[in-house]
C-alpha positions as CSV (number, residue, x, y, z in Angstrom):
1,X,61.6,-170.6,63.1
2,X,61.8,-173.1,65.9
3,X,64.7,-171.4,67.7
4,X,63.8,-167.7,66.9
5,X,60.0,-168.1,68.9
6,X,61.2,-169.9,71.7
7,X,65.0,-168.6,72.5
8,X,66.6,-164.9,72.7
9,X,68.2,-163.5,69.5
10,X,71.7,-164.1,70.9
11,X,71.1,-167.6,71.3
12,X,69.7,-168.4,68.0
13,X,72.0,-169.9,65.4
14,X,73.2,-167.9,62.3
15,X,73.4,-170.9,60.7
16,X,72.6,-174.8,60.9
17,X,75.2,-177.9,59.0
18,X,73.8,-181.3,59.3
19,X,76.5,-183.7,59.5
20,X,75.8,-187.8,59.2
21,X,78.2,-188.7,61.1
22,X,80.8,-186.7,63.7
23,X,84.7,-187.3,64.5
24,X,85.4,-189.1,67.5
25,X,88.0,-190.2,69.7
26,X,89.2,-194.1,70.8
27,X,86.7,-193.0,73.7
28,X,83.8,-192.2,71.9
29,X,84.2,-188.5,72.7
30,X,83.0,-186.2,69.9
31,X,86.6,-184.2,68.7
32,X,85.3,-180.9,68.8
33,X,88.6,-179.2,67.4
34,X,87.6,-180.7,64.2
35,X,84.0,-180.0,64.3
36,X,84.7,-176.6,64.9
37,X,87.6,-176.6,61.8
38,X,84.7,-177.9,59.3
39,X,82.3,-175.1,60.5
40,X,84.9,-172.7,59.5
């Protein structure tokens, strides 16, 4: 609801996962090939 009043329909999300905790790297950098991988 939050996302459909206040962006345009393109931007809004088709769908939201809450993760607790995401992959990172020896740098601290979030490793988004795996985030991506788990989305599907």
């Amino acid at each position: 609801m939050f996302c459909r009043q206040r962006l345009a329909a393109y931007k809004v999300p088709s769908a939201f996962k809450i993760e607790s905790e995401l992959a990172r790297n020896a740098t601290g950098k979030v490793r988004k090939n795996l985030l991506v991988a788990t989305v599907g």
